[in-house]
Biopython code that builds the backbone (N, CA, C, O; Angstrom):
import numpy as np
from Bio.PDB.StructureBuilder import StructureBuilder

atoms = [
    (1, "UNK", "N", (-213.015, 9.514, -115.265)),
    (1, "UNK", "CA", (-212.558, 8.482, -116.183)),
    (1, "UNK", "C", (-212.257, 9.081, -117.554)),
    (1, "UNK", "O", (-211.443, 8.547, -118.308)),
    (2, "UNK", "N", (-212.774, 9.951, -117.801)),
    (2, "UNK", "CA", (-213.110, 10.206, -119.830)),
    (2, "UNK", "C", (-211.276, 11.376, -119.562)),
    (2, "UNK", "O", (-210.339, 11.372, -120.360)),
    (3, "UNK", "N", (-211.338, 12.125, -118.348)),
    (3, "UNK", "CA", (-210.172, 12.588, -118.309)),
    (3, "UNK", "C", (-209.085, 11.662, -118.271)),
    (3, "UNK", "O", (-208.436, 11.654, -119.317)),
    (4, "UNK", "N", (-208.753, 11.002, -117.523)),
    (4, "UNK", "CA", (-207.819, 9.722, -117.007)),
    (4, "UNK", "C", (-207.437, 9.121, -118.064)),
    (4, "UNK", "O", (-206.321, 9.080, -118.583)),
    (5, "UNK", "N", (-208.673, 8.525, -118.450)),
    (5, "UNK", "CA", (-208.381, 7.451, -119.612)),
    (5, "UNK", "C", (-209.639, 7.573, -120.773)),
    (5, "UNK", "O", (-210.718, 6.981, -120.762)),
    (6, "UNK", "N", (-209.067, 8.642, -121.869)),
    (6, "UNK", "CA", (-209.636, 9.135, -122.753)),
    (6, "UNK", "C", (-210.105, 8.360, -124.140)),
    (6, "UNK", "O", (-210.761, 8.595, -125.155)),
    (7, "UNK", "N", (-209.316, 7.241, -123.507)),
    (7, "UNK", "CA", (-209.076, 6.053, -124.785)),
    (7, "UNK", "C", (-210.252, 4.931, -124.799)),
    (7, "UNK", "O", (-210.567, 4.129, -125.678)),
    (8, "UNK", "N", (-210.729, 5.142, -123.645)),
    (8, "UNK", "CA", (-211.635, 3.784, -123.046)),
    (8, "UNK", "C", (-213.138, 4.286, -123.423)),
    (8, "UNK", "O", (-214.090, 3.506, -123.395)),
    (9, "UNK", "N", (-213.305, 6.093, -123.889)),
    (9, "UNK", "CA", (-214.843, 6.233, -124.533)),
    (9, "UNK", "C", (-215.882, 6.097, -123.814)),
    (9, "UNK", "O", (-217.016, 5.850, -124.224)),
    (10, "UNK", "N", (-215.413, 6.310, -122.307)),
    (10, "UNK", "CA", (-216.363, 5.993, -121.035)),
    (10, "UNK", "C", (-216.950, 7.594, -120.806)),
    (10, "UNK", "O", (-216.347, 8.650, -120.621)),
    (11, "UNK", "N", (-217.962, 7.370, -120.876)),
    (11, "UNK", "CA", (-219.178, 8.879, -120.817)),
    (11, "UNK", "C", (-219.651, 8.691, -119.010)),
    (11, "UNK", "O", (-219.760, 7.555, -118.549)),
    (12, "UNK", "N", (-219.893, 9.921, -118.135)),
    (12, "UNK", "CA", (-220.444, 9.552, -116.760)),
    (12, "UNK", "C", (-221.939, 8.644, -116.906)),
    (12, "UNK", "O", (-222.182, 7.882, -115.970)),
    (13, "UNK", "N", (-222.632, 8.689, -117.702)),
    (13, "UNK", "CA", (-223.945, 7.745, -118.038)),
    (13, "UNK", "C", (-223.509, 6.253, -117.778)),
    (13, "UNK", "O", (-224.269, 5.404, -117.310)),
    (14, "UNK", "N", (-221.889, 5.979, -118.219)),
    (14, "UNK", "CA", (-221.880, 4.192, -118.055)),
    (14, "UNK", "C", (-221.582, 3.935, -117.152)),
    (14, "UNK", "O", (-221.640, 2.730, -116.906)),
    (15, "UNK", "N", (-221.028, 4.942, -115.965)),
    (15, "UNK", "CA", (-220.090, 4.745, -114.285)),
    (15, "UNK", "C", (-221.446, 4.547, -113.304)),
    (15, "UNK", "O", (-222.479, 5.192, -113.484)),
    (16, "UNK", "N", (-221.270, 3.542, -112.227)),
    (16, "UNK", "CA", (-221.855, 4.139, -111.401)),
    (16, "UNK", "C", (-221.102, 3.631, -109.924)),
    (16, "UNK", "O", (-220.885, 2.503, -109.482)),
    (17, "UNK", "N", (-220.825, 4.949, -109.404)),
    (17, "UNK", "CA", (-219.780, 4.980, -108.116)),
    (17, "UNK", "C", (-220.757, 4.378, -107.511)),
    (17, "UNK", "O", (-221.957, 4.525, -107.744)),
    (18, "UNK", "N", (-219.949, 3.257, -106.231)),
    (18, "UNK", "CA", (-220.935, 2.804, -105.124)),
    (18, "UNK", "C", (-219.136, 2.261, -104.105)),
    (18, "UNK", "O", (-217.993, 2.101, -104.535)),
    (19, "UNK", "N", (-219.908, 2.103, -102.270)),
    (19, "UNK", "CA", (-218.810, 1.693, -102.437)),
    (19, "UNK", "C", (-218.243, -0.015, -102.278)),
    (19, "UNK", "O", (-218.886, -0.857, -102.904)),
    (20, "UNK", "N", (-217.564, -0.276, -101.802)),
    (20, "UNK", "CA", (-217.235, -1.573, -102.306)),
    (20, "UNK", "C", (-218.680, -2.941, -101.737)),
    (20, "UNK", "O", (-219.279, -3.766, -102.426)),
    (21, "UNK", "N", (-218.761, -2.684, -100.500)),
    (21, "UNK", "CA", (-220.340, -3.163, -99.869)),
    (21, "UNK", "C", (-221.389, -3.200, -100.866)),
    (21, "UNK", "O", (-222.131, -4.130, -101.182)),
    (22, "UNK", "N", (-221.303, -1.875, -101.354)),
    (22, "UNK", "CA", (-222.279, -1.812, -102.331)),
    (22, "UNK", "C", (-222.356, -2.340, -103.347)),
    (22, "UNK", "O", (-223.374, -2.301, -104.039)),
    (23, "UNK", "N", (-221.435, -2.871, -103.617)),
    (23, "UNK", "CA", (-221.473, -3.587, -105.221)),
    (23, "UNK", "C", (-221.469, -4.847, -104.910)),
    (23, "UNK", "O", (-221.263, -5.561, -105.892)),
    (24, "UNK", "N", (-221.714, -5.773, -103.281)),
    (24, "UNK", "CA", (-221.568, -6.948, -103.319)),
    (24, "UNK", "C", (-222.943, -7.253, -103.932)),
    (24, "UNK", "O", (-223.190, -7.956, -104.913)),
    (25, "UNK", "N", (-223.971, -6.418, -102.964)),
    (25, "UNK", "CA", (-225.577, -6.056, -103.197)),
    (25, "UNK", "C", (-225.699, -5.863, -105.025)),
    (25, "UNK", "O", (-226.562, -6.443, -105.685)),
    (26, "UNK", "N", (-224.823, -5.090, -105.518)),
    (26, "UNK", "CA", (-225.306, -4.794, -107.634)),
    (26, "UNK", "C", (-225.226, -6.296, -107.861)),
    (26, "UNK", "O", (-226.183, -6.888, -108.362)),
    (27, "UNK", "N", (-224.253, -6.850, -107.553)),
    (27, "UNK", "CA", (-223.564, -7.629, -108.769)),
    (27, "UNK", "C", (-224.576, -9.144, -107.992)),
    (27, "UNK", "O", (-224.615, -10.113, -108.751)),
    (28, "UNK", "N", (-225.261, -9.317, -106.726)),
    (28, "UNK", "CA", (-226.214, -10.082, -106.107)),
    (28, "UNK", "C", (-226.877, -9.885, -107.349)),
    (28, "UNK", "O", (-226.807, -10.823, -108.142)),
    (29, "UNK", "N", (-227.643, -8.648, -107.764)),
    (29, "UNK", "CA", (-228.804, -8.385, -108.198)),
    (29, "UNK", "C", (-229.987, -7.310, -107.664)),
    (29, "UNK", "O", (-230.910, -6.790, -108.291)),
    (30, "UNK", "N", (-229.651, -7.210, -106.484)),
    (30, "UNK", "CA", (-230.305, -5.763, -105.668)),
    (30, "UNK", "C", (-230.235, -4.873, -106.440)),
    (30, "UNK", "O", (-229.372, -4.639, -107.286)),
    (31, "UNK", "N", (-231.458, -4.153, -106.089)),
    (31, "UNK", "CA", (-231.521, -2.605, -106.360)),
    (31, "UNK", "C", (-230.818, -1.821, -106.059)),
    (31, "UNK", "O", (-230.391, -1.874, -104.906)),
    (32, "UNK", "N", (-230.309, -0.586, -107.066)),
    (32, "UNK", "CA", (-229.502, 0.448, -106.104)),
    (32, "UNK", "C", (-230.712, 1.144, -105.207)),
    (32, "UNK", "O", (-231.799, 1.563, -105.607)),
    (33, "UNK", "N", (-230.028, 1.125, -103.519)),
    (33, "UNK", "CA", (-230.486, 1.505, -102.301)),
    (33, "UNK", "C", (-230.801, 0.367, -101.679)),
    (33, "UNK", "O", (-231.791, 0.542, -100.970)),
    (34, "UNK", "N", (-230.512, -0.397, -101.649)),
    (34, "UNK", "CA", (-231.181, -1.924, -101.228)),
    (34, "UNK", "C", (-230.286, -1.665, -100.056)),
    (34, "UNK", "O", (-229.137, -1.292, -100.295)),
    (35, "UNK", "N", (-230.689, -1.824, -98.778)),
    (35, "UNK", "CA", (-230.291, -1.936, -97.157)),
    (35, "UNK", "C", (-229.367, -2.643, -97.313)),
    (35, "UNK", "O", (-229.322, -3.186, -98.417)),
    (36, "UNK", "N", (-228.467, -2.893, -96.525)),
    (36, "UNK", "CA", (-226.965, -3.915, -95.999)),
    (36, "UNK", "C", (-227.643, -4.657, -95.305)),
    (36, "UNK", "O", (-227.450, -5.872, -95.351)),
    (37, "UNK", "N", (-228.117, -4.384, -94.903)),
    (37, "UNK", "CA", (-229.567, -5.393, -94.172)),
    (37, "UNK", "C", (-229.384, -6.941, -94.345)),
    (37, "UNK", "O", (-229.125, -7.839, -93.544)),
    (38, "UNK", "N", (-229.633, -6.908, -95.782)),
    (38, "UNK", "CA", (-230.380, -8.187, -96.505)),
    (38, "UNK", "C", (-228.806, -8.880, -96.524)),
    (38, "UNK", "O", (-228.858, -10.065, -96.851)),
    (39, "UNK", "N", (-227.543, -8.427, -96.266)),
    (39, "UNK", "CA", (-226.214, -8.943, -96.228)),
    (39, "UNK", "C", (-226.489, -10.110, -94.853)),
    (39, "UNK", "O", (-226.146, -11.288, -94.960)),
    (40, "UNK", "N", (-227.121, -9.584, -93.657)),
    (40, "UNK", "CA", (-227.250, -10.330, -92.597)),
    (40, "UNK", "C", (-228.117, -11.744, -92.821)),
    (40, "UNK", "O", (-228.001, -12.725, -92.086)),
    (41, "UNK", "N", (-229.203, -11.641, -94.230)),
    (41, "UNK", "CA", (-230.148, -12.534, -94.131)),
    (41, "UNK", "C", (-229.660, -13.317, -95.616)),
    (41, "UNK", "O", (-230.476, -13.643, -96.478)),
    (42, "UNK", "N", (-228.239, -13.535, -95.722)),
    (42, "UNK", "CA", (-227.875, -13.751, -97.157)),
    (42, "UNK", "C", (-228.809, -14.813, -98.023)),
    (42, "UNK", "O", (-229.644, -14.592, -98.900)),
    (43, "UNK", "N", (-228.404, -15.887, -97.512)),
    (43, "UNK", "CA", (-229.141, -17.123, -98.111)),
    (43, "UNK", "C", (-230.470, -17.065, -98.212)),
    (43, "UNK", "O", (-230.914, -17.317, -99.332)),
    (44, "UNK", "N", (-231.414, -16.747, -97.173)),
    (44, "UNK", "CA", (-232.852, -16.518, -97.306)),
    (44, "UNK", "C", (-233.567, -15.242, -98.272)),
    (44, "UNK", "O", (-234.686, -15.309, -98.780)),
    (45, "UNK", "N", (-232.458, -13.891, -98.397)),
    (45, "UNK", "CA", (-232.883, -13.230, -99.703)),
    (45, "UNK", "C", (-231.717, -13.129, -100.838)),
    (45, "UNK", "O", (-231.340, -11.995, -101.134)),
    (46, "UNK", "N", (-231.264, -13.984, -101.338)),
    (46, "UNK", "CA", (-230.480, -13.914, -102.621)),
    (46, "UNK", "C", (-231.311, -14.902, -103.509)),
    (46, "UNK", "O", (-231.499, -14.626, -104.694)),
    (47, "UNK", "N", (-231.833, -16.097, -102.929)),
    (47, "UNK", "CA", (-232.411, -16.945, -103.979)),
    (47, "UNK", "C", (-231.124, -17.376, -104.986)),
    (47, "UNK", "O", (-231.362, -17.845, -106.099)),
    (48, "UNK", "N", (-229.830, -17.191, -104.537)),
    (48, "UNK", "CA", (-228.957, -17.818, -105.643)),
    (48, "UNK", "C", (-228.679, -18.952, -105.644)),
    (48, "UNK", "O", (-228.142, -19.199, -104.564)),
    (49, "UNK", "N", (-228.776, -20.410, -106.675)),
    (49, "UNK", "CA", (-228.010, -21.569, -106.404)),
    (49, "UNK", "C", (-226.509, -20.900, -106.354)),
    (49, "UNK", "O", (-226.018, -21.313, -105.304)),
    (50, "UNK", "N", (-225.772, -20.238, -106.875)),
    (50, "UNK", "CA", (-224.614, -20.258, -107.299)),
    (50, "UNK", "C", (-223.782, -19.670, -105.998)),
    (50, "UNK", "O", (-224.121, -19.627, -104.815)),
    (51, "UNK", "N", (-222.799, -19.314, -106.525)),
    (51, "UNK", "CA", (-221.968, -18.323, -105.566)),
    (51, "UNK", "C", (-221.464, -17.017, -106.279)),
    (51, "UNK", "O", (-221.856, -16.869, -107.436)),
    (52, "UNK", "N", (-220.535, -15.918, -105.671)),
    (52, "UNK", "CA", (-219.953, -14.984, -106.286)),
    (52, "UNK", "C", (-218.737, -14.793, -105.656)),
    (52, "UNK", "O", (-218.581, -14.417, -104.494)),
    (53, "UNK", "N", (-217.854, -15.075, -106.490)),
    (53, "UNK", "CA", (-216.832, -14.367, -105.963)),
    (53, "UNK", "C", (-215.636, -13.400, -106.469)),
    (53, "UNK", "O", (-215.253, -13.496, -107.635)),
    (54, "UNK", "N", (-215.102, -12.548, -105.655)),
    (54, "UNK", "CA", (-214.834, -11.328, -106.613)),
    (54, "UNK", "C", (-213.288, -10.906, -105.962)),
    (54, "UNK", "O", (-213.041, -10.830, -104.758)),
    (55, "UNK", "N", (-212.661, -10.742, -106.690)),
    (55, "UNK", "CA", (-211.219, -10.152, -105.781)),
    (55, "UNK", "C", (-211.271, -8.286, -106.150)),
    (55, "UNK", "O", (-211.713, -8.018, -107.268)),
    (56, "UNK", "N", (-210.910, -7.269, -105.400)),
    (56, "UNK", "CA", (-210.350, -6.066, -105.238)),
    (56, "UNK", "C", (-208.995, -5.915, -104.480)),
    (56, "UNK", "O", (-208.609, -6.069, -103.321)),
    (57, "UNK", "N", (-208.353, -5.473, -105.895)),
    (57, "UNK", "CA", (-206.902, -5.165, -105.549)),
    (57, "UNK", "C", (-206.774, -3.497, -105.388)),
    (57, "UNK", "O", (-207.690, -2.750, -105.730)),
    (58, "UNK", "N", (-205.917, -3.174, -105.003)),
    (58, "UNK", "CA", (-206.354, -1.404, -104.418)),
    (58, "UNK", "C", (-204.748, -1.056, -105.024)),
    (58, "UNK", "O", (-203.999, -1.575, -104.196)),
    (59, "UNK", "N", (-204.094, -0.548, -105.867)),
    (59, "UNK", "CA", (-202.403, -0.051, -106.366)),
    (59, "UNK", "C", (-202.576, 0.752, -104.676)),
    (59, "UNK", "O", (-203.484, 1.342, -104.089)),
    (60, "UNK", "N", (-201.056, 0.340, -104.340)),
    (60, "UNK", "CA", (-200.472, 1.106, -103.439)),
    (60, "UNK", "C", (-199.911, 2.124, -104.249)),
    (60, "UNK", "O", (-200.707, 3.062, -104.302)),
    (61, "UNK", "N", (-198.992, 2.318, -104.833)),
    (61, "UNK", "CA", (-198.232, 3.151, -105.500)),
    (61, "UNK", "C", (-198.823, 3.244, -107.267)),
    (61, "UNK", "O", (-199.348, 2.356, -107.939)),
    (62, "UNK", "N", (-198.484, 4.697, -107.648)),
    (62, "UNK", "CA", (-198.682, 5.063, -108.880)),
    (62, "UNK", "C", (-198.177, 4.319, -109.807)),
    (62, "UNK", "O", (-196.950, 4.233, -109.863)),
    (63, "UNK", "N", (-199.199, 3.428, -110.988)),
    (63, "UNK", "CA", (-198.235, 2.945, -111.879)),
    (63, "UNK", "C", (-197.500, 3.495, -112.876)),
    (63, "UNK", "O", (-198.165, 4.388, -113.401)),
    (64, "UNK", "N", (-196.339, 3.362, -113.423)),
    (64, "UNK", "CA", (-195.765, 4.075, -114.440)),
    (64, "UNK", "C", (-196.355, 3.897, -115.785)),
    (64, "UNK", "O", (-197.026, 2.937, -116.164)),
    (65, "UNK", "N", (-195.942, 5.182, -116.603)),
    (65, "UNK", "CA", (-196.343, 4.924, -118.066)),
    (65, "UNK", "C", (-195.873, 3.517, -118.938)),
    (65, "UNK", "O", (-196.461, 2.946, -119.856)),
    (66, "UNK", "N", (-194.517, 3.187, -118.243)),
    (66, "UNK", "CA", (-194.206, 2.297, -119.237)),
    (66, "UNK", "C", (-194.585, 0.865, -118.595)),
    (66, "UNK", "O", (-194.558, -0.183, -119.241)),
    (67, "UNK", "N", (-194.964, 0.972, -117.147)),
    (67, "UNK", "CA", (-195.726, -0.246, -116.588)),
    (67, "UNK", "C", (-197.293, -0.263, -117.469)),
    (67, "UNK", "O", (-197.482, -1.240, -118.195)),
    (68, "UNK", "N", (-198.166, 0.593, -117.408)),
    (68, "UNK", "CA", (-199.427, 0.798, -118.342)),
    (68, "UNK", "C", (-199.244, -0.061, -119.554)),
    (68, "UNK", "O", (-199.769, -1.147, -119.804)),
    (69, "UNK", "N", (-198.364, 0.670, -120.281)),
    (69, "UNK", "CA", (-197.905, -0.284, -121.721)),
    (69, "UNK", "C", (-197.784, -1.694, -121.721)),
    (69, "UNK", "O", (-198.335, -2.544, -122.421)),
    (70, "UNK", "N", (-196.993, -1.777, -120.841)),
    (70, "UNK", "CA", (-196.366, -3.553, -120.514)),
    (70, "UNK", "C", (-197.933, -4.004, -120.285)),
    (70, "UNK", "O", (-198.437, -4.569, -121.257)),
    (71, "UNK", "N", (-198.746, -3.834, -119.160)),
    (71, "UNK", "CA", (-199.848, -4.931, -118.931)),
    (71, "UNK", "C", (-200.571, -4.276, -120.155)),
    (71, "UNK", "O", (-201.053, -5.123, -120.907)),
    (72, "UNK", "N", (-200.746, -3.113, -120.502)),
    (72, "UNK", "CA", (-202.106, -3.172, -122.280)),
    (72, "UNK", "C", (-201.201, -4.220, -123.216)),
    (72, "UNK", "O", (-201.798, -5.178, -123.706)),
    (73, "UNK", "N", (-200.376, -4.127, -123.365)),
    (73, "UNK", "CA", (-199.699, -5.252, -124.188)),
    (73, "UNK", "C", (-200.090, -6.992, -123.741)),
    (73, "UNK", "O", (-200.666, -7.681, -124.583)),
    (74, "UNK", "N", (-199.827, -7.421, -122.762)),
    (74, "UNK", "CA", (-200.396, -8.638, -122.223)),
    (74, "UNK", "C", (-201.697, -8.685, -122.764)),
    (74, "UNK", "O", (-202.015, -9.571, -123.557)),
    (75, "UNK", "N", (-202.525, -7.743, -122.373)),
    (75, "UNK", "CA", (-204.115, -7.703, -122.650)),
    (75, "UNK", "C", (-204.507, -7.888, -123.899)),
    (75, "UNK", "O", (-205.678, -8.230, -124.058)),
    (76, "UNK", "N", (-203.808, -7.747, -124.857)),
    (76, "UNK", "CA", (-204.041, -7.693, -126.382)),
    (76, "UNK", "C", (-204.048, -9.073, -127.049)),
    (76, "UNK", "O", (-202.976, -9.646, -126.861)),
    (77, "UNK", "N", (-205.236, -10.034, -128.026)),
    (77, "UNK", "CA", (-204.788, -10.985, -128.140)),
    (77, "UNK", "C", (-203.621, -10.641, -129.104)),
    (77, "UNK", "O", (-203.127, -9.629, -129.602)),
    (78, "UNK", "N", (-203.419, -12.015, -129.122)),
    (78, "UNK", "CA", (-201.909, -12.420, -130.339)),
    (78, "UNK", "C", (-202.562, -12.329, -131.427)),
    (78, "UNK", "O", (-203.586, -12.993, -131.591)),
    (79, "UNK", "N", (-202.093, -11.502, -132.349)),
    (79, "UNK", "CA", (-202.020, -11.678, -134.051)),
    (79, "UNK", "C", (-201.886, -12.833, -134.749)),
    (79, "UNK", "O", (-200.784, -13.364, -134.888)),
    (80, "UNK", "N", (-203.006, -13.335, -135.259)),
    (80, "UNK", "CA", (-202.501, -14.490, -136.413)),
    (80, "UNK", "C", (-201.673, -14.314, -137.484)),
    (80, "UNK", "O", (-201.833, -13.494, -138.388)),
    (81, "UNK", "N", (-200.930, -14.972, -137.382)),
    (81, "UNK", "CA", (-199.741, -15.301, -138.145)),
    (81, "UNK", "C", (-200.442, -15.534, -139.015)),
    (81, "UNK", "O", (-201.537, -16.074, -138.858)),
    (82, "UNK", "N", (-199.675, -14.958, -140.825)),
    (82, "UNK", "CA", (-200.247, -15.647, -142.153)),
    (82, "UNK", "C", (-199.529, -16.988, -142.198)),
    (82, "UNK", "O", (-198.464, -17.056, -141.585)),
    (83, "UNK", "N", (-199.965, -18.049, -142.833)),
    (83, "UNK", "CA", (-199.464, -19.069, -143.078)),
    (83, "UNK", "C", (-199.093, -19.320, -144.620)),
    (83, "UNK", "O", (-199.883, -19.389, -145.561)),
    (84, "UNK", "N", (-197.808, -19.429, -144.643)),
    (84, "UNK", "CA", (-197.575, -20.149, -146.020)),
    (84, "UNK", "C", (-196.359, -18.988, -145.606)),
    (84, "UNK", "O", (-195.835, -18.753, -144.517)),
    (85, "UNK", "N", (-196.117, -18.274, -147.180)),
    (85, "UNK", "CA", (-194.394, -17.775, -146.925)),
    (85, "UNK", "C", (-195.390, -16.392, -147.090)),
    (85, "UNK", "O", (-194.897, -15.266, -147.028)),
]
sb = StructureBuilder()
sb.init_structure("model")
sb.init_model(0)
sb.init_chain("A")
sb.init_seg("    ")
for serial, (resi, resn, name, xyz) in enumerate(atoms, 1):
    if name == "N":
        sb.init_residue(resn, " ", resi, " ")
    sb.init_atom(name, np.array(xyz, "f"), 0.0, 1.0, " ", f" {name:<3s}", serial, name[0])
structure = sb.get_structure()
């Protein structure tokens, strides 16, 4: 990441690779190493009222530099306008 995207100030201390299974279990609340196990016994060990739900999109193809720009631009709020002249 800190190579990739040098801008974002991401150190390996804030990453933590898992793979996608695995993060249904983080973002539950499990421990990292927690069995897939407990995936079979959902409702009886999550204790969640709520739900989670999460989309993963995967780029087929490389995005371009000037595609990058276009969506960081979207991402940015809008500037307040001064008011008056």
């Amino acid at each position: 990441m800190e190579d990739r995207f040098p801008e974002l100030g991401l150190v390996k201390e804030d990453c933590i690779e898992m793979s996608w299974i695995e993060s249904i279990l983080f973002f539950a609340g499990f421990p990292r190493g927690t069995s897939l196990g407990v995936l079979l016994n959902w409702n009886t060990t999550t204790n969640q009222r709520g739900y989670f739900k999460g989309k993963s999109d995967y780029v087929q193809q490389p995005i371009s530099i000037n595609g990058l720009e276009g969506m960081w631009k979207t991402t940015q709020p809008i500037s307040s306008r001064k008011l008056g002249g």
